[in-house]
KENULUM-571261 format. One record per residue (C-alpha): x, y, z; residue in one letter. Coordinates in steps of 0.02 Angstrom, whole numbers, always signed. Layout:
N
+--------+--------+--------+------+
|     px |     py |     pz | rest |
+--------+--------+--------+------+
|      X |      Y |      Z |    a |
...
+--------+--------+--------+------+
***
This chain:
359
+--------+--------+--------+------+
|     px |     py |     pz | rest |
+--------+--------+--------+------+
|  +3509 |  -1632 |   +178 |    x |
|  +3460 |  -1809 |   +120 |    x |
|  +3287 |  -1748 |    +95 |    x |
|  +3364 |  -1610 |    -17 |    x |
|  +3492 |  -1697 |   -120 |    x |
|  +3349 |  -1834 |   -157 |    x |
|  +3233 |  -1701 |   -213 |    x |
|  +3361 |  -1621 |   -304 |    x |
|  +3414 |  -1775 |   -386 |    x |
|  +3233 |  -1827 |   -449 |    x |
|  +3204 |  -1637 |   -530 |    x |
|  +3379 |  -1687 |   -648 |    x |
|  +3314 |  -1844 |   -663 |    x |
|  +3128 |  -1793 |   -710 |    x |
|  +3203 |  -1659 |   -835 |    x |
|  +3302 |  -1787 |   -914 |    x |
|  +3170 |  -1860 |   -958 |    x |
|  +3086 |  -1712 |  -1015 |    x |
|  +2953 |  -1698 |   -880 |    x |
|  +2930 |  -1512 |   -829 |    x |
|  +2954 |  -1478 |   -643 |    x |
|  +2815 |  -1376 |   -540 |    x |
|  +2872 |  -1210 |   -481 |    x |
|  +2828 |  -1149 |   -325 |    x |
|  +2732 |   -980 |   -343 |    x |
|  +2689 |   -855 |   -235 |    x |
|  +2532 |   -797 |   -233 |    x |
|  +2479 |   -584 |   -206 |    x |
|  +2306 |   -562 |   -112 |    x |
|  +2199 |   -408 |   -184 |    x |
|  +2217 |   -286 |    -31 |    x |
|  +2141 |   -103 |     -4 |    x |
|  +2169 |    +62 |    +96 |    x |
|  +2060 |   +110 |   +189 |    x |
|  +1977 |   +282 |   +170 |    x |
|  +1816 |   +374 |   +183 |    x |
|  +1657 |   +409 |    +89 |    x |
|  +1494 |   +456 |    +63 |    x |
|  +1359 |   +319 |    +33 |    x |
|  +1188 |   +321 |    -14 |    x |
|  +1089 |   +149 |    -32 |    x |
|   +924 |    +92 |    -66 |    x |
|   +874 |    -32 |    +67 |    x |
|   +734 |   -135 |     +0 |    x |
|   +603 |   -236 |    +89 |    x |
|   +465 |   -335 |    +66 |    x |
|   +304 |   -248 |    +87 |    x |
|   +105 |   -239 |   +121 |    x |
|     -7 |   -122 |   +115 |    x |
|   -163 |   -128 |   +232 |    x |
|   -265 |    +46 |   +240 |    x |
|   -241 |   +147 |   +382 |    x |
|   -423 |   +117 |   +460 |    x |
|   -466 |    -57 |   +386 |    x |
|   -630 |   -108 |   +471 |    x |
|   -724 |   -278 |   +470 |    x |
|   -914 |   -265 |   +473 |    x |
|  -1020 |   -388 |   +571 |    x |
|  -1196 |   -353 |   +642 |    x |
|  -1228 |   -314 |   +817 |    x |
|  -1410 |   -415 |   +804 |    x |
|  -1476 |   -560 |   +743 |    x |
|  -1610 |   -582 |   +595 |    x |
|  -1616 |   -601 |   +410 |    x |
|  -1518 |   -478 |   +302 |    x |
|  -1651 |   -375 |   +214 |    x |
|  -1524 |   -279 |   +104 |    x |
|  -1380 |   -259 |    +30 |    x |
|  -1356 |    -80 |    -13 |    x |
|  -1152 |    -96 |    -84 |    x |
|  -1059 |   -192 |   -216 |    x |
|   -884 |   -250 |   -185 |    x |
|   -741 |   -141 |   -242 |    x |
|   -888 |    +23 |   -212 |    x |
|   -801 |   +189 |   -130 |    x |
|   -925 |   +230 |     +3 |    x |
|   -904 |   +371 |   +141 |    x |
|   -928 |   +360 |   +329 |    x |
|  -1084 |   +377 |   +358 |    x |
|  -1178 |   +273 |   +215 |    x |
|  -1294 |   +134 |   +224 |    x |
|  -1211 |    -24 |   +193 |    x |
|  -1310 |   -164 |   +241 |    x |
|  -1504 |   -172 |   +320 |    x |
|  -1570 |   -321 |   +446 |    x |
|  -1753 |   -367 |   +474 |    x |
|  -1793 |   -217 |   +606 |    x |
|  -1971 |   -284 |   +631 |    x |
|  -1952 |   -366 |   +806 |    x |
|  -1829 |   -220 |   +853 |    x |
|  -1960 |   -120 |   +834 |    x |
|  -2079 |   -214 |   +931 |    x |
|  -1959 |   -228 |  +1084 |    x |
|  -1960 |    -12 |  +1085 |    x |
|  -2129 |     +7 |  +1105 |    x |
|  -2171 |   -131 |  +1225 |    x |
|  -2019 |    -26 |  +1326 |    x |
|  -2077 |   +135 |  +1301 |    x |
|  -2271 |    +70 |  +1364 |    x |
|  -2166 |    -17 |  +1513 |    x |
|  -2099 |   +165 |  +1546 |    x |
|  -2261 |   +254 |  +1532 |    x |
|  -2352 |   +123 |  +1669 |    x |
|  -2193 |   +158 |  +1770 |    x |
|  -2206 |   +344 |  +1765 |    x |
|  -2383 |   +332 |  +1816 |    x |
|  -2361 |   +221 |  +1962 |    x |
|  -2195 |   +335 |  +2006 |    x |
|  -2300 |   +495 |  +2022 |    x |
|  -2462 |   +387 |  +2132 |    x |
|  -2301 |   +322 |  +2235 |    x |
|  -2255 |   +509 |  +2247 |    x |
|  -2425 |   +584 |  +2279 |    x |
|  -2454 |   +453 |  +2413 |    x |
|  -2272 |   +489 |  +2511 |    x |
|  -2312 |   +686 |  +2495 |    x |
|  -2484 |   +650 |  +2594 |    x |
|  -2436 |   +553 |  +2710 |    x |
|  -2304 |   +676 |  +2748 |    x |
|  -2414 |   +797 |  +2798 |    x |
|  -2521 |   +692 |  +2885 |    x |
|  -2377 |   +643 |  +2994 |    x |
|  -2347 |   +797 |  +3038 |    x |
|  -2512 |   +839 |  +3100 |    x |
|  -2470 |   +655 |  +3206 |    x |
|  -2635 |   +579 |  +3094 |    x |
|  -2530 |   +445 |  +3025 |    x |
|  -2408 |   +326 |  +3092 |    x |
|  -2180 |   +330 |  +3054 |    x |
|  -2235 |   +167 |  +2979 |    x |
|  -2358 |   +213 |  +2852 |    x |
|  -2239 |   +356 |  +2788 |    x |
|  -2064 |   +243 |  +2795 |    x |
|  -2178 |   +117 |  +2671 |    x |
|  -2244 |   +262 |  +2558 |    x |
|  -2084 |   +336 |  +2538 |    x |
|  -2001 |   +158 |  +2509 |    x |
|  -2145 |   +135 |  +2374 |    x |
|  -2096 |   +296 |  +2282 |    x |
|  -1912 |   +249 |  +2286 |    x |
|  -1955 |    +96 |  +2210 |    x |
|  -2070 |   +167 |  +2077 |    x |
|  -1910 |   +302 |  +2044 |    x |
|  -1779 |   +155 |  +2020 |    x |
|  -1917 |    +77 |  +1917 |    x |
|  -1924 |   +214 |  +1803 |    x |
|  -1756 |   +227 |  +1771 |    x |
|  -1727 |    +39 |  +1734 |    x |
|  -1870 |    +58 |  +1601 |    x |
|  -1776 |   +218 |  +1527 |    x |
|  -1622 |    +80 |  +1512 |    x |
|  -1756 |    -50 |  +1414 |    x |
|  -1799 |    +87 |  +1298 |    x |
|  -1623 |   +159 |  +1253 |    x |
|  -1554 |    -26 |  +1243 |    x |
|  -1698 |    -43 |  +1118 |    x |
|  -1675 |   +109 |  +1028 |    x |
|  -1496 |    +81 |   +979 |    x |
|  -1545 |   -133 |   +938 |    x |
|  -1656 |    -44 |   +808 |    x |
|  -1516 |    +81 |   +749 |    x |
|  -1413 |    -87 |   +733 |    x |
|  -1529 |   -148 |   +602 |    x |
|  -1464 |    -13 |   +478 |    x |
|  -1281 |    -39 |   +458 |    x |
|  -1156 |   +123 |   +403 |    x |
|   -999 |   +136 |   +376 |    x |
|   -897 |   +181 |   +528 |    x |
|   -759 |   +265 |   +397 |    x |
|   -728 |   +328 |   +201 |    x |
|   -644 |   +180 |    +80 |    x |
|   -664 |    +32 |     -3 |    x |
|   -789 |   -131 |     +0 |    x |
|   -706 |   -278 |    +21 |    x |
|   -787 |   -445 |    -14 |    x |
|   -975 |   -477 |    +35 |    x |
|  -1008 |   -636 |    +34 |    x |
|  -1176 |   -611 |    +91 |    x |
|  -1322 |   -602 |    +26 |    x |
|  -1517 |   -520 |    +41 |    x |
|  -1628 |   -665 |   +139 |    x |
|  -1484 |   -736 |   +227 |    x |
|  -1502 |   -754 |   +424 |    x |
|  -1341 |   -672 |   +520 |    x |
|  -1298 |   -656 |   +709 |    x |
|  -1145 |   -533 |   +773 |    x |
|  -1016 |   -673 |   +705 |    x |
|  -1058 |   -655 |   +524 |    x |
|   -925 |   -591 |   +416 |    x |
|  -1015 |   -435 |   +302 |    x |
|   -877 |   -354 |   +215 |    x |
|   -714 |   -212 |   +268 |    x |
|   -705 |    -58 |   +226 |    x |
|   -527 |     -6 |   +193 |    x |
|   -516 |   +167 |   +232 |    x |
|   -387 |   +216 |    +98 |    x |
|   -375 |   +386 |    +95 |    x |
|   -197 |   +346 |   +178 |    x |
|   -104 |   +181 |   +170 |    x |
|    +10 |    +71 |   +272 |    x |
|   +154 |    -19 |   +206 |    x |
|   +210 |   -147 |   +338 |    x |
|   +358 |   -227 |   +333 |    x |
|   +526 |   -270 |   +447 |    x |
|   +696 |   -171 |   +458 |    x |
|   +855 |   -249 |   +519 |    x |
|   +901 |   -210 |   +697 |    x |
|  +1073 |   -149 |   +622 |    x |
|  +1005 |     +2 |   +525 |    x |
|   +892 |    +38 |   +648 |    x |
|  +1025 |    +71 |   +769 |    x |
|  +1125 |   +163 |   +661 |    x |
|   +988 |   +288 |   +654 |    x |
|   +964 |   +298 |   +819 |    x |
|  +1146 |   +379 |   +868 |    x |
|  +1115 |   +504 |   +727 |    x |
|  +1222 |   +656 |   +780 |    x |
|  +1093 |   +802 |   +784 |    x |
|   +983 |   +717 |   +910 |    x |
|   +828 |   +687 |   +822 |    x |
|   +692 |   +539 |   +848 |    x |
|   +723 |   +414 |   +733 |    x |
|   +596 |   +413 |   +638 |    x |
|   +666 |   +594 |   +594 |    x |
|   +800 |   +531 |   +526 |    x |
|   +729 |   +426 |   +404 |    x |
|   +709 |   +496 |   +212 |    x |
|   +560 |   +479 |   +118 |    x |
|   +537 |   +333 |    +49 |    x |
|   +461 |   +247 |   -110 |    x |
|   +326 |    +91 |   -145 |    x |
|   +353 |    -20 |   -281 |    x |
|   +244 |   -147 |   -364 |    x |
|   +266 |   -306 |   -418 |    x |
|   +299 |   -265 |   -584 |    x |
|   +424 |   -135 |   -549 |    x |
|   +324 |    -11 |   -578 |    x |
|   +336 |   +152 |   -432 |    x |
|   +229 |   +247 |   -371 |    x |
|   +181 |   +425 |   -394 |    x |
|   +182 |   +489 |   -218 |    x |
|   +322 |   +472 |    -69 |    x |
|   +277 |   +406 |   +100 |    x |
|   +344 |   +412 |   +276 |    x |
|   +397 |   +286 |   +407 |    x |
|   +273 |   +336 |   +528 |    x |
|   +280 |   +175 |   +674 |    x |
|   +415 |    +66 |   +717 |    x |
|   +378 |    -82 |   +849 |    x |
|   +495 |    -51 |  +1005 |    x |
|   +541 |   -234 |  +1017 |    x |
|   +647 |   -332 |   +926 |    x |
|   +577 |   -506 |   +836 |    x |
|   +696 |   -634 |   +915 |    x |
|   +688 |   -771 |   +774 |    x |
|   +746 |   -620 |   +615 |    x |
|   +835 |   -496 |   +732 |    x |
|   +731 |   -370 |   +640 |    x |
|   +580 |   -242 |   +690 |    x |
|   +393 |   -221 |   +622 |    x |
|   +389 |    -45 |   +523 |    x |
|   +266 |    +38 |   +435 |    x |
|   +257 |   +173 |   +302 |    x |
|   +100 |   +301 |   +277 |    x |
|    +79 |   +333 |    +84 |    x |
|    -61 |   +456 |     +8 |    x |
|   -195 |   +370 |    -81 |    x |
|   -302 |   +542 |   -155 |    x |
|   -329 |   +431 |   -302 |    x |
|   -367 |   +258 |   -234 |    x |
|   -228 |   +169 |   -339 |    x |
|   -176 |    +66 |   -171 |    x |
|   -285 |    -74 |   -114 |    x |
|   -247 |   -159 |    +33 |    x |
|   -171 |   -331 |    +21 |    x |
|    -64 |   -272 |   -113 |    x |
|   +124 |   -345 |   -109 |    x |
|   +254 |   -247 |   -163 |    x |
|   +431 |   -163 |   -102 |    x |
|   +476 |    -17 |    +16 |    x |
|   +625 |    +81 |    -37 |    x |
|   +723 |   +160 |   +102 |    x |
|   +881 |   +282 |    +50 |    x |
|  +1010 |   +257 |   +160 |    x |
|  +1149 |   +379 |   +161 |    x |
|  +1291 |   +389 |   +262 |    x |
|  +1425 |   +559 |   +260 |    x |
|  +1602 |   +509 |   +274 |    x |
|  +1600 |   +314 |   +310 |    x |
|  +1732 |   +175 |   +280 |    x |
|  +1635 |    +48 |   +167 |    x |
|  +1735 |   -118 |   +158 |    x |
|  +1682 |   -273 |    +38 |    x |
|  +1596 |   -410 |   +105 |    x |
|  +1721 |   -546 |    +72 |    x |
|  +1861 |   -448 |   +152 |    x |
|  +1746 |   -508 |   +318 |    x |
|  +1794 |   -668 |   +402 |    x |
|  +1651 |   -736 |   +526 |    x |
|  +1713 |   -819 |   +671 |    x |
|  +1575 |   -866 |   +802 |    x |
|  +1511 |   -693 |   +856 |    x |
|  +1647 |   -595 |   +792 |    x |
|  +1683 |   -520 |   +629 |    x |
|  +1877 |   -517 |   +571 |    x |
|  +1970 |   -426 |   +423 |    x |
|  +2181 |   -446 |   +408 |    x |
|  +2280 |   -308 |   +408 |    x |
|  +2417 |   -315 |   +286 |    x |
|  +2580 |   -237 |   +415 |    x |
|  +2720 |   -148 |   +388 |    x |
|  +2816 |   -334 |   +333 |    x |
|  +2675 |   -383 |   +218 |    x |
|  +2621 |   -522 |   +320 |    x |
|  +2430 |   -517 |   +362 |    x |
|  +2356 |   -505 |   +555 |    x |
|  +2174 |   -522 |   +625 |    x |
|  +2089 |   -372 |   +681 |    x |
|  +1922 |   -361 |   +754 |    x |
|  +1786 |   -267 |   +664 |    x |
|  +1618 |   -209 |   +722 |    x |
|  +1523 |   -174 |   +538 |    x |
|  +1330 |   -162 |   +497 |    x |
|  +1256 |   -197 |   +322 |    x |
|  +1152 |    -56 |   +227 |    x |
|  +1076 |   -137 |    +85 |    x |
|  +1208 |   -163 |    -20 |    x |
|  +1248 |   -311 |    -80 |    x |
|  +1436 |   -332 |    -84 |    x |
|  +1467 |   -190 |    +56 |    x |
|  +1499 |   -157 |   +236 |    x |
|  +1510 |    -13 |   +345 |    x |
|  +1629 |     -4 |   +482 |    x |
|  +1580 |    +62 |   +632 |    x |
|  +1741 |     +7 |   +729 |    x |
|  +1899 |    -96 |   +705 |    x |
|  +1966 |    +24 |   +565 |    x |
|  +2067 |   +185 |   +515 |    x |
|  +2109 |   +277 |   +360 |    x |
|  +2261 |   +230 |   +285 |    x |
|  +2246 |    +34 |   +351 |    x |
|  +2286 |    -79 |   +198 |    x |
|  +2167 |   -246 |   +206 |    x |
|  +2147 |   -392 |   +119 |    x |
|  +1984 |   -380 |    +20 |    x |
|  +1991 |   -577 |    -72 |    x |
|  +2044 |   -742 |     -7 |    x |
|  +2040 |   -665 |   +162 |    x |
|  +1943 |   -863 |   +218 |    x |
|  +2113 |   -956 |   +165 |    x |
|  +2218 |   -839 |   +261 |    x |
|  +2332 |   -892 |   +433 |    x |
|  +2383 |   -773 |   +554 |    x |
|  +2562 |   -688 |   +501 |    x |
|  +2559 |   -742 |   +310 |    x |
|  +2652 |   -665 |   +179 |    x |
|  +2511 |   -571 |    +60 |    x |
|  +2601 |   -443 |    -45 |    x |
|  +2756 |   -508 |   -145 |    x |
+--------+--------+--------+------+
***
């Protein structure tokens, strides 16, 4: 009462003196009811593309580069000559094999010509068990020699196929920074060949969206369930042709909560290049969903809280289990929520548990 009458005594005395008292005000927080509706997002992620069989060339011998049959930026086809190595020495090494496998043919069919007489000889008890265990272990050897020199002279049959470099598919030249005269060995860099008939677009997708897709209702793998989607450039600019999510890692990157995705795009034309940066559009839609604002969300450790305005107009805490789709300013509610709940959608951070809301 003291408190009161001094307080009350200071406002006559303040307006006296013409000082305007403050008024206490009470202050409305924007609220919402909650219903349901049909959403459809583009989800947007950072994107490269890399072509779908991007292959680094190196040689498979040593020697000095004879040739360089391609120009950077050239669409070649599988099969075509791309680069040729000094096959001189190559050569060499065949046809001292293939005389190493005549000499051991020869001395294979004295080894067998000796076993079969002495066969016969033992037979009519001429000849000693000794003399026709050695013959016969002489044309076994001679055999296994012949085969070992068959080895020398496919090993250097395909060394001399590995002086003449092809293209293992159809695409692009990348960079060659090499040139006709230099020496290489198998850890020089030639070029890549991006095979670009069909592109990849990598990127991530939140764990969130992912698992949304994965309870779809009519059963279907996930990546059924995604749309097609679209590739934009840097510039803005979109292009022609849809793609597909075709792969999606099966774990889960522990630092961005997010997995590694790709999409497949057409390339008939060659317009994509791989190393090109640009954006994967996703659609995300969503049949009869309760979408709440992000500021109506209060974060408290590992749980997510919106206040209910009640039947009094006082606010309470409810837990909510949401996901984001793209959107910047939205949620969707998976749990926590029914049509018809009234929420506060602004302020919801300065709230206490039981406060007045609606005046």
């Amino acid at each position: 009462m003291k408190k009161l009458i001094i307080f009350a005594v200071s406002a006559v005395m303040l307006t006296a003196c013409g000082i305007e008292v403050p008024k206490a005000v009470n202050t409305s927080f924007p609220t919402m009811t909650i219903s349901k509706r049909d959403v459809t997002v583009p989800l947007k992620y950072s994107a490269t593309l890399k072509g779908t069989s991007d292959v680094t060339i190196k040689p498979q011998v040593n020697g000095q580069l004879m040739e360089v049959c391609i120009t950077e930026g050239q669409q070649v086809k599988k099969g075509d000559v791309l680069f040729r190595i000094d096959s001189r020495n190559a050569q060499i090494e065949l046809e001292y094999a293939e005389a190493n496998l005549l000499a051991a043919q020869a001395t294979e069919s004295s080894a067998k010509l000796e076993y079969e007489s002495n066969k016969n000889l033992f037979a009519k008890g001429i000849v000693s068990r000794y003399m026709l265990d050695n013959s016969e272990n002489e044309y076994k050897r001679a055999v296994a020699t012949v085969a070992q020199s068959k080895a020398s002279v496919d090993r250097a049959r395909v060394n001399l196929g590995f002086c003449t470099i092809t293209s293992p598919v159809s695409g692009l030249i990348g960079s060659v920074p090499v040139y006709a005269g230099d020496q290489v060995n198998t850890a020089t860099f030639l070029t890549m060949v991006s095979g670009n008939a069909q592109m990849h677009a990598e990127f991530s997708v939140s764990e969130s969206v992912l698992e949304e897709r994965a309870h779809s209702k009519d059963g279907k793998n996930t990546l059924e369930t995604f749309p097609d989607v679209t590739f934009l450039f840097k510039n803005g600019s979109e292009y022609s042709m849809k793609g597909r999510i075709t792969s999606i890692t099966g774990t889960v990157d522990r630092t961005t909560g997010a997995l590694s995705c790709k999409a497949t795009f057409p390339n008939p034309d060659g317009v994509l290049y791989s190393g090109i940066q640009g954006t994967v559009v996703v659609p995300y839609s969503a049949a009869d969903v309760i979408v709440i604002p992000q500021n109506s969300v209060v974060r408290l450790q590992d749980k997510s809280l919106v206040y209910k305005v009640a039947a009094d107009s006082c606010a309470y805490s409810a837990i909510v289990k949401t996901i984001g789709f793209g959107s910047e300013r939205d949620l969707v509610v998976l749990e926590g929520l029914e049509v018809g709940d009234q929420i506060v959608i602004e302020g919801a951070n300065n709230l206490v548990e039981g406060q007045k809301v609606i005046f």
